[in-house]
N, C-alpha and C positions, 0 to 999 in steps of 0.2 A: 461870278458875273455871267450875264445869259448875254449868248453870244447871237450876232444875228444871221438872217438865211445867208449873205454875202461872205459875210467872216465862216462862219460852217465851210463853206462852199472853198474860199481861197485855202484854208485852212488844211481841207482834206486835201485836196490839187498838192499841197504843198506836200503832204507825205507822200503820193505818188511819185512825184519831181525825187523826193529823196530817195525811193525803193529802186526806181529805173534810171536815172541818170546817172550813177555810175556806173551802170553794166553796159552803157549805149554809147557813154561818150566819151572815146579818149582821155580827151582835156579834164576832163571832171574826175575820171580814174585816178588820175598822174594827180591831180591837185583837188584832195579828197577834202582832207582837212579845212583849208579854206572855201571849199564849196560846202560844207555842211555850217560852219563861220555865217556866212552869208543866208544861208534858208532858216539859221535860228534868228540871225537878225530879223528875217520877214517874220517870221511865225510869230517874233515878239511886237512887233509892231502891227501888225493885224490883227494879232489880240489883245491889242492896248494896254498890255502888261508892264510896258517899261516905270523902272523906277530904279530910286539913287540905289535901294537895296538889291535890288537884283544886279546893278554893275556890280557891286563890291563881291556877290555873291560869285557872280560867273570870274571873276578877278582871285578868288581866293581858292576857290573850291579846284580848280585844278594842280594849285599850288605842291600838294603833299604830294598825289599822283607825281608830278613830274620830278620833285625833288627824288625820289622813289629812284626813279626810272636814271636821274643822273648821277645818284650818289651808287647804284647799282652798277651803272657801267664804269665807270672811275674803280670799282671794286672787283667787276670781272677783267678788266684790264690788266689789272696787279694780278689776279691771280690766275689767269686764264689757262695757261699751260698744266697746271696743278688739274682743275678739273677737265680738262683734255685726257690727260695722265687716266684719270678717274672714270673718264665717259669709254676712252680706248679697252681699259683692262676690263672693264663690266662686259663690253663686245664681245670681248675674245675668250672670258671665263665661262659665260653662260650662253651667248649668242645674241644676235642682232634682234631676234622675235621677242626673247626675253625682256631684255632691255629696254624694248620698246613699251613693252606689256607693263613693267616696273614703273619706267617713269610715268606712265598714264597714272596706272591706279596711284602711287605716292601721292606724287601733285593733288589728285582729284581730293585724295580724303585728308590730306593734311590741310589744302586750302582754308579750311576753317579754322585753322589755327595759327598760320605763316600769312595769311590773308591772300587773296585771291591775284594781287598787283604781284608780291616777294614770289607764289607761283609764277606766273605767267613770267617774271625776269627769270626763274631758272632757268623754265622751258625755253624760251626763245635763246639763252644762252647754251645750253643745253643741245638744241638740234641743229646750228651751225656745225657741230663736231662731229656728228653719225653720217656714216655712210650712204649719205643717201641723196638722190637726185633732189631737183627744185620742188617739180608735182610729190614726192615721197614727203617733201619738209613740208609742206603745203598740209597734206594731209594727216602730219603727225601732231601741226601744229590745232589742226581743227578737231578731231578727236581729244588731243587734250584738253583744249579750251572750253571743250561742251563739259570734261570731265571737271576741271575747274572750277566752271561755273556753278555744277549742280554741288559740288562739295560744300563751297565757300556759303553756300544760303546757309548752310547746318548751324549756324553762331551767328552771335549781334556783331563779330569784331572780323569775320571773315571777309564780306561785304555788305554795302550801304541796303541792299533790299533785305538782309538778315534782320537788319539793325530798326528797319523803318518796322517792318514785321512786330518785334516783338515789344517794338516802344509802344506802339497803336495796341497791342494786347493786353500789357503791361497789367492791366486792371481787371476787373469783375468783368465777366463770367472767365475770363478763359485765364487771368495771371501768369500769362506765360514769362517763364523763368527761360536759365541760360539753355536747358536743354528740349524746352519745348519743339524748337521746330525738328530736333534729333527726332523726337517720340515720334512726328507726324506727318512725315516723309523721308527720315530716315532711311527705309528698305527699300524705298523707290527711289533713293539718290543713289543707296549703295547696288542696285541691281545697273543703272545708268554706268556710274563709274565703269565697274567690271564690263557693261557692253563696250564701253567705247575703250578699254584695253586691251578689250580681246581683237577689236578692230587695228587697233595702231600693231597688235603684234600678226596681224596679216600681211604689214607694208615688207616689202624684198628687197634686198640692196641691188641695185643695176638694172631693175627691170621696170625702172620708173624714169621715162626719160623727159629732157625739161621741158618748160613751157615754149612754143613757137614767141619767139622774140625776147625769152626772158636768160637773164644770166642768174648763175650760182651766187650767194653771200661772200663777199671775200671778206675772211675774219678780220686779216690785215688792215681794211676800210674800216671794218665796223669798231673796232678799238682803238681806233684816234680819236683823239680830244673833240677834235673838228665834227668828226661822225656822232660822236657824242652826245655834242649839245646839240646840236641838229635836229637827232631823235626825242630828246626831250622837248625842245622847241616843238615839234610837232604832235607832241603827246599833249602838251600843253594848251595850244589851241584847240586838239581836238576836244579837250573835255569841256575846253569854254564852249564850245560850240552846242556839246550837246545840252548842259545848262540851259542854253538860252533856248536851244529849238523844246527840249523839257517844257522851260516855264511857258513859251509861246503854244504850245500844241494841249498843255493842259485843261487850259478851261474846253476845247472841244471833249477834252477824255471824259472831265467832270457833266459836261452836257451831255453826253452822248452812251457814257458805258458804266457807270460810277452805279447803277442799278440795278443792272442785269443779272438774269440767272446763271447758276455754277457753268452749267453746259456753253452759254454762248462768250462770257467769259474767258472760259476756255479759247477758243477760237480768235475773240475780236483780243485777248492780249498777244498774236502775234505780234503785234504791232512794237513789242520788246526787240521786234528786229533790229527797229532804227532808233525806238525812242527807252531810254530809261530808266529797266524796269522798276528799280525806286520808285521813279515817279508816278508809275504805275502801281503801286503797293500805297503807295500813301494813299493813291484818289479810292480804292475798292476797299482797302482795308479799315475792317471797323468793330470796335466792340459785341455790333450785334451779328457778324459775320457766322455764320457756323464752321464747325471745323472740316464736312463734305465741302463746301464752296473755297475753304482757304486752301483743301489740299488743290483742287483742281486749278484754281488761278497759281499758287505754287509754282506748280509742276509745268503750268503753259508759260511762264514767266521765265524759266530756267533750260527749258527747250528752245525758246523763239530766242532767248538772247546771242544761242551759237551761230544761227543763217545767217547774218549779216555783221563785216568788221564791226559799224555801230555800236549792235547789240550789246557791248560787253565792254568793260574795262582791257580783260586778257587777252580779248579779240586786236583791240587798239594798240595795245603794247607791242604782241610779239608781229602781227601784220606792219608796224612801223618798222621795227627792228631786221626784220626776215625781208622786206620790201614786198610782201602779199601783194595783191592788185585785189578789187574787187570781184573781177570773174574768177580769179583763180579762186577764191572764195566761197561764192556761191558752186561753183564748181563741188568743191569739194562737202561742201556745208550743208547747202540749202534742201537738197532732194533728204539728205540722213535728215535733218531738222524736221521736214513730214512724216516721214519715218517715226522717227521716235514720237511725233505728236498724236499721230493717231495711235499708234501704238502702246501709249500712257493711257490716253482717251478712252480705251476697249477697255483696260485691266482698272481705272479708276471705277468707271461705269458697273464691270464687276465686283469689283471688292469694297464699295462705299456706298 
């Protein structure tokens, strides 16, 4: 559908509203998930996109996610002691740097086979238990999640931008099969991985103190029933949410970037901060794509989803779970996410 100068106009407004309004305003911080609820509702109505399928779609589609996410704490509840047991002794046999280095790298390259969600519920099970301040969890949890994220694209069953990838390729010229996207950025997930473990095995016990205003996890809260569905309840919304801001912000992507070259590509998919990057795979991705342009949109696709909770399935999980804030976030996220994007950007420009 061709959108017009008004709809453009309200449209874009409307991602600004989401990029900065949670770093600016309390209220909006504290009650993320229903503020992002509410800007997919405008986005969908601005871009005249509602229909009976899209409710059913936004109604269904967060379904398995949250299922995920309740049947997962119901299961670290039972056995939560057990892997405490298991996170203490890995501390004390190899050390806190180690451990920390392990869990990144594991998580990152198994993700495409345990799926990106079953990661991200380790992790955030997982760094409750380490010795480490609120900003130390903070940062081990964003490290991992960038590692995560780049792992899980490697497979159609890891996450939903693997899957959209290889179906749209599925055909002539390119037939890509289960291991295609392994061959084609492969060494640039697994060089990512290793960077950001080497980073989490920088983090120090004790020398990371907490956030001004914020409290530690109490495990005790987090494994009651009540805590529970809580977080799933709010996992839940959050993904209705981004569905809808999805489907409402698309026809601008389709208007606006669905033709552009590798280079600016690169760049205008930050936008995977807030909005996602599926959605984004699906509008660029195409039979007559070449494989220089698919690496580069890739690679900016699986960067930009770590700088913002948004971005990311894993982001949404353990930030729900761990109680993140949004500045803590960008905090820790958003300057490494430049980092790494220009820094892709230099060695793709060379090596493709």
């Amino acid at each position: 559908m061709e959108l017009s100068i008004l709809q453009i106009i309200l449209l874009s407004l409307l991602i600004l509203v989401v990029l900065f309004l949670p770093l600016t305003v309390h209220k909006v911080e504290e009650n993320l998930e229903a503020f992002l609820f509410v800007c997919g509702l405008i986005a969908v109505t601005v871009s005249k996109v509602w229909s009976g399928h899209l409710v059913l779609t936004a109604l269904e589609d967060p379904i398995k996610i949250t299922l995920a996410v309740l049947i997962a704490g119901l299961f670290f509840r039972k056995f939560n002691k057990h892997l405490q047991k298991l996170t203490q002794k890995s501390v004390k046999t190899i050390g806190l740097r180690w451990t920390l280095f392990l869990i990144v790298l594991i998580l990152g390259l198994t993700s495409s086979v345990i799926t990106a969600i079953i990661a991200a519920l380790i992790l955030a099970e997982i760094t409750v238990m380490l010795p480490l301040e609120r900003a130390g969890r903070t940062k081990l949890v964003v490290f991992s999640c960038y590692a995560i994220g780049m792992g899980a694209v490697l497979t159609a069953i890891g996450e939903p931008l693997g899957t959209v990838v290889i179906s749209k390729l599925a055909g002539p010229p390119h037939n890509a099969g289960f291991f295609y996207l392994i061959e084609h950025v492969g060494w640039f997930v697994l060089g990512g991985v290793l960077f950001m473990a080497g980073m989490a095995s920088s983090i120090r016990e004790g020398t990371i103190q907490h956030a001004p205003g914020a409290h530690a996890v109490s495990v005790g809260e987090d494994h009651s029933i009540k805590g529970i569905a809580i977080r799933a309840g709010k996992v839940y919304l959050f993904v209705m949410a981004l569905t809808l801001l999805g489907e409402g912000l698309k026809p601008l992507a389709m208007q606006t970037i669905s033709h552009l070259s590798a280079g600016w590509l690169y760049w205008i998919n930050m936008l995977s901060a807030v909005l996602d990057n599926a959605t984004l795979a699906a509008i660029e991705v195409t039979p007559a794509i070449t494989d220089r342009t698919l690496t580069f949109l890739l690679m900016s696709l699986i960067v930009s989803g770590g700088m913002l909770i948004p971005g990311n399935i894993p982001n949404i999980i353990c930030a729900s779970k761990l109680g993140i804030k949004s500045k803590e976030w960008v905090k820790a996220a958003f300057g490494l996410g430049l980092i790494l994007l220009i820094a892709y950007f230099v060695i793709l420009i060379a090596v493709l």
